[in-house]
TIKOL-95293 format. One record per residue (C-alpha): residue in one letter; x, y, z. Coordinates in steps of 0.1 Angstrom, whole numbers, plus 5000, padded with zeros to 4 digits. Each point is the difference from the previous one (the first is absolute). Example, Ala and Ser with C-alpha at 12.3 -4.5 7.8 and 13.67 -1.06 7.14 Angstrom:
BEGIN
a512349555078s501450344993
//
This chain:
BEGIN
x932857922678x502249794979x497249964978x499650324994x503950064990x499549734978x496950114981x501650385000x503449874982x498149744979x497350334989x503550214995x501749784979x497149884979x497650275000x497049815004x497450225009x500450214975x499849714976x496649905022x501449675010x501149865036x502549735012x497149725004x499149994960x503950074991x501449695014x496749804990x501050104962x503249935010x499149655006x497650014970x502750114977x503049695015x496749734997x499350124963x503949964991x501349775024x500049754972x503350134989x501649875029x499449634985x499550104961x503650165002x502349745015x498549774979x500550184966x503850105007x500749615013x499249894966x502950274988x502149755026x499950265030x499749845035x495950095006x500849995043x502350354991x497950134972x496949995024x502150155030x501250314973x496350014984x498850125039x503550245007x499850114969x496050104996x500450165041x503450274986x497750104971x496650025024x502050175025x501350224977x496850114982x498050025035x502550295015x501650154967x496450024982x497449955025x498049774979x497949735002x501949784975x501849665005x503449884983x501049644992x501449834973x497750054969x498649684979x500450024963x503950125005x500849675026x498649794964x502450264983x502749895024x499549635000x498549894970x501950224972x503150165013x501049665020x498049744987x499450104967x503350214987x502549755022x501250255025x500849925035x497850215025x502850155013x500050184970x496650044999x500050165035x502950254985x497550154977x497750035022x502550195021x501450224974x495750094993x500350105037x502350224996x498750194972x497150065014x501350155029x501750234976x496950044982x498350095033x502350245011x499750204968x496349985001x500049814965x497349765016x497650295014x500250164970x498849674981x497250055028x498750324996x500350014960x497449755001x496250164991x497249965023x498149814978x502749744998x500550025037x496349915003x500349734977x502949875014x498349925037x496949844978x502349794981x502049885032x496749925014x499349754972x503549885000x499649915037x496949814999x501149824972x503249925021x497149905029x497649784977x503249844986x501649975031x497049775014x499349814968x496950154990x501850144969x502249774984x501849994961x498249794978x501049944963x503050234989x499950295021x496550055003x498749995036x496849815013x498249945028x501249765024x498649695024x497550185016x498449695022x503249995019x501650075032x502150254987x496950134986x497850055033x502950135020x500050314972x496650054999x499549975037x502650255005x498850234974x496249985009x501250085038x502550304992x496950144980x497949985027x501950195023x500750234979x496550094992x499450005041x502950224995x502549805025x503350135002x502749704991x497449864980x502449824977x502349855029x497149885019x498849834967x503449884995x499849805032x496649914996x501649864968x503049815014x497649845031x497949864971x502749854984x501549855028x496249815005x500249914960x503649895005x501650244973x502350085026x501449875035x501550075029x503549995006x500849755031x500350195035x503649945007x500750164965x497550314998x503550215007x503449994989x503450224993x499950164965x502649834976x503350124993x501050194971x504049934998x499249814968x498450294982x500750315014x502950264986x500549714968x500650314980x501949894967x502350294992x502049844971x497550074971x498350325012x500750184975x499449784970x497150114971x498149725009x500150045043x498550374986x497349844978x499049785029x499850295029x498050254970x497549744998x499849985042x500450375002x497150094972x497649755013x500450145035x499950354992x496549974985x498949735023x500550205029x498850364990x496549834985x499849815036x500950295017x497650284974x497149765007x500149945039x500550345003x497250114981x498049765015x500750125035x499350344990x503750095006x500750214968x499950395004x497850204967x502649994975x500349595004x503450035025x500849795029x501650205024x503349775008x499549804971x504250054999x500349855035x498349704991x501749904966x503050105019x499049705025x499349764974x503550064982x501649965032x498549655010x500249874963x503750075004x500649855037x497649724992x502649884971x503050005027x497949815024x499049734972x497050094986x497650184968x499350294992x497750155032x497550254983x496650185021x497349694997x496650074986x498649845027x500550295018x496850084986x498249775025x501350195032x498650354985x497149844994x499749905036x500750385006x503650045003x500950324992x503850055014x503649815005x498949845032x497949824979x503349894980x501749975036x497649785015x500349764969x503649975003x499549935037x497849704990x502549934973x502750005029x497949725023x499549804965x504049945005x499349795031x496349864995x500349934964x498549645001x496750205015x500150194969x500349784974x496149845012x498450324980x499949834967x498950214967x496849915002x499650195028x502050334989x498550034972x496550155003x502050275019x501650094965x496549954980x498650275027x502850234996x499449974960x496850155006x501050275026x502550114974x497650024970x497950335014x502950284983x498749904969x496650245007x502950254996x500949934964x498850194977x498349764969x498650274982x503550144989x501549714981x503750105003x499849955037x497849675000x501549784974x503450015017x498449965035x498149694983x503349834988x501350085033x497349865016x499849654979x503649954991x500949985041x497949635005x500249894964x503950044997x500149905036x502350295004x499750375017x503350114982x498149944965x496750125007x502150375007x501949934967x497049984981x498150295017x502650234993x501049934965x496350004990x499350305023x502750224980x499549894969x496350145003x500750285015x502350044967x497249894976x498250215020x501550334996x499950015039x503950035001x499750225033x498949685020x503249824999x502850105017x503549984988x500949685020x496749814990x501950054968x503049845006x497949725019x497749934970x503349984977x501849775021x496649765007x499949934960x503849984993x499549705032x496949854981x501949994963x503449915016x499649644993x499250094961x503050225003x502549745015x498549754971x500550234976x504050065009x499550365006
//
């Protein structure tokens, strides 16, 4: 009886049937989704200790924060995304604003606080969703293939296959290593259950993964007395807020950067898992798309009181929807597992890259099939949905892959006499993209 209570609230809140998905595959791609990005829980801490933040708080506020913004998203939007503080804006953080520039990361945390609160603001007035919706199919398509060759770049790198060779070109890595057959293994074994059509595919190849490097010795396990333990405090992080230069020019160049960076980082994660999952209604929406941003403002902002980055929606997310999560108790069930990671952290710090990483690589290719839906014959759609596509990995950046899209996909559309395809806003977009790209030249120039 209680059973059925449960399954009847959990089918009213989340809808699931009528999203053809059932508790069972929700909290596996729940599980799939914390495995794929669980790595921020030890990748965090350690970037923001090199800013001079205690890591023991940073890691406890990486877990609270990443639960408020999964929580959030799973009740407010009912989607199957998961929140945590974003990589590329913790480097921001530590190694320019801090590190780089000489501020404290008090100060640091202040922008990231005042971006917070803008974005609420621009939640609220639906600034964000607009962003979303202005967007053209054919970029939104491009966008989810781009991701997915952004994410198994992130995969191959993360395990060594891929690695930077001379300058800034990449090559291939050590292949003959352990590293190396823990990926492949992985890879090989999520591929074959796919094609048996297994559902959790890539969390049993995950484990598969992690069992094989524990034999190999890539990783080990933790002693038994210390597989569990209290999470860390955070009274040397949280609520650091530095309120005596708020309001200086240079605290607002900081949070632009944080806020501009997010903005686009998180409506291309969100436009491609979305499209991917098959979430987006005919004219390219996502119903409670204003929800969901609304959650991401809100953890961003109570992230930077409790002592950590910028929290954004991961693209790992991706992982879970491929393993058929379709709702927020997807999102729900990772921030249960995200919960347990406070306690049982030393268990989770065994996965090692090596073993995550084929996860991403398979979720690259599960992302790549909207690009059948991109029309190549019509040049002013596919030449900004190709620099969309190839700017994401190459830059090594979601938020210029969009930039580049759009500016070349309005500028076309222009050349092309095809003025009634760009809205007003992809305008305004377009414009500010380039006065971004040529503001260095500009600064330089003493205009």
């Amino acid at each position: 009886m209680d059973s059925q209570v449960e399954k009847s609230f959990l089918e009213r809140q989340f809808k699931l049937s009528q999203r053809e998905t059932n508790v069972r595959t929700e909290i596996m791609a729940g599980l799939t989704t914390f495995m794929t990005m669980s790595y921020i829980l030890i990748v965090n801490p350690s970037i923001l200790s090199e800013a001079g933040m205690d890591k023991g708080g940073v890691f406890t506020a990486t877990i609270i924060a990443s639960i408020i913004g999964i929580v959030l998203m799973a009740f407010l939007a009912n989607l199957p995304f998961a929140l945590a503080p974003g990589m590329g804006l913790n480097a921001f953080f530590a190694y320019t604003v801090v590190l780089g520039m000489g501020h404290d990361w008090r100060y640091a945390l202040t922008a990231v606080f005042l971006e917070g609160i803008v974005f609420i603001l621009l939640s609220v007035f639906k600034v964000r969703e607009a962003i979303f919706n202005a967007i053209p199919m054919g970029l939104k398509n491009a966008v989810s293939v781009g991701i997915g060759l952004f994410i198994a770049l992130i995969g191959m790198t993360n395990a060594g296959i891929i690695i930077q060779g001379e300058g800034t070109v990449l090559q291939t890595g050590e292949i003959l290593s352990a590293n190396s057959a823990v990926f492949f293994f992985g890879l090989f074994l999520m591929a074959w259950l796919t094609v048996k059509n297994v559902r959790g595919a890539l969390l049993y190849g995950l484990l598969g993964g992690t069992v094989l490097a524990l034999v190999l010795g890539v990783t080990h396990l933790p002693p038994v007395g210390g597989l569990f333990s209290l999470p860390p405090s955070m009274s040397e992080v949280a609520f650091k807020i530095q309120w005596k230069d708020m309001f200086s020019l240079e605290m607002f160049g900081i949070m632009f950067t944080f806020l501009f960076v997010d903005i686009f980082d998180t409506v291309g994660t969100i436009t491609g898992v979305a499209t991917k999952a098959n979430l987006l209604d005919e004219k390219g929406r996502l119903p409670k798309v204003g929800p969901a941003l609304f959650a991401d403002a809100v953890a961003t902002t109570l992230g930077a009181l409790l002592g950590t980055s910028t929290v954004t929606t991961f693209v790992e997310s991706a992982s879970g929807v491929a393993d058929g999560g379709r709702t927020g108790l997807t999102a729900l069930s990772t921030g249960g597992f995200f919960f347990l990671s406070l306690f049982i952290f030393p268990i989770i710090s065994i996965v090692p890259a090596a073993a995550t990483a084929p996860a991403l690589v398979m979720v690259g290719l599960f992302m790549m099939s909207p690009i059948t839906k991109i029309d190549f014959m019509d040049y002013t759609e596919s030449i900004p949905a190709f620099m969309t596509i190839v700017m994401m990995p190459f830059a090594y950046s979601i938020a210029e892959g969009i930039s580049y899209g759009m500016i070349s996909f309005v500028l076309l559309k222009l050349l092309g006499n095809r003025r009634k395809d760009i809205s007003p806003l992809m305008y305004v977009l377009a414009f500010v993209f380039i006065i971004r790209i040529l503001w260095p030249m500009i600064q330089s120039l003493g205009l």
